[in-house]
N, C-alpha and C positions, 0 to 999 in steps of 0.2 A: 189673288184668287180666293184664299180665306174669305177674307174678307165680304167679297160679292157672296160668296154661299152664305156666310151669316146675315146679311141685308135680306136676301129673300128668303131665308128658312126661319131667320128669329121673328123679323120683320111683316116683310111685305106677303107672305103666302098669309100669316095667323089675322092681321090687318083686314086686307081683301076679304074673307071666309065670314069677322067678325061684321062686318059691314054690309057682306051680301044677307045674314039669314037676318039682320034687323028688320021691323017692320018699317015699310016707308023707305027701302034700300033704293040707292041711285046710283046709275055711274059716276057721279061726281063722288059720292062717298067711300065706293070702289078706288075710284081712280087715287086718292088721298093715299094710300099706300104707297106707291111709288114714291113721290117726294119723301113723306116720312122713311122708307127704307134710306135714301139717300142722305137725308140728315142725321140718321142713324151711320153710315158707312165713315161720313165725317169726322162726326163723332170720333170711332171708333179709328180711323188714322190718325185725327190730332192723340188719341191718346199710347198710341202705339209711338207716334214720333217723341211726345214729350217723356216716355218711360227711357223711347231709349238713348236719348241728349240724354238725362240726367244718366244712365248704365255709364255712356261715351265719357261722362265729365269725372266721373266716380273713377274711372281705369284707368287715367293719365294724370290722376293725383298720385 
């Protein structure tokens, strides 16, 4: 749940905003936030899982 609120609060809301006041703004440049929040969400699970394998591997040495 984390997670998705930082996809759309770090992410995809500041993206979108940044995109719509450019001159020359399209929906396709709008739309580009989506994906990026979502390869952002990635991101941010691979790094949660690999922190916590190594925690896992550290506690049963």
């Amino acid at each position: 749940m984390l997670q998705g609120l930082a996809q759309t609060f770090i992410v995809r809301l500041p993206m979108s905003y940044i995109m719509s006041i450019r001159s020359g703004a399209s929906l396709t440049m709008i739309g580009l936030a989506a994906p990026c929040a979502t390869v952002f969400g990635i991101v941010l699970n691979l790094t949660y899982f690999i922190i916590l394998n190594r925690r896992r591997a550290q506690d049963t040495v």
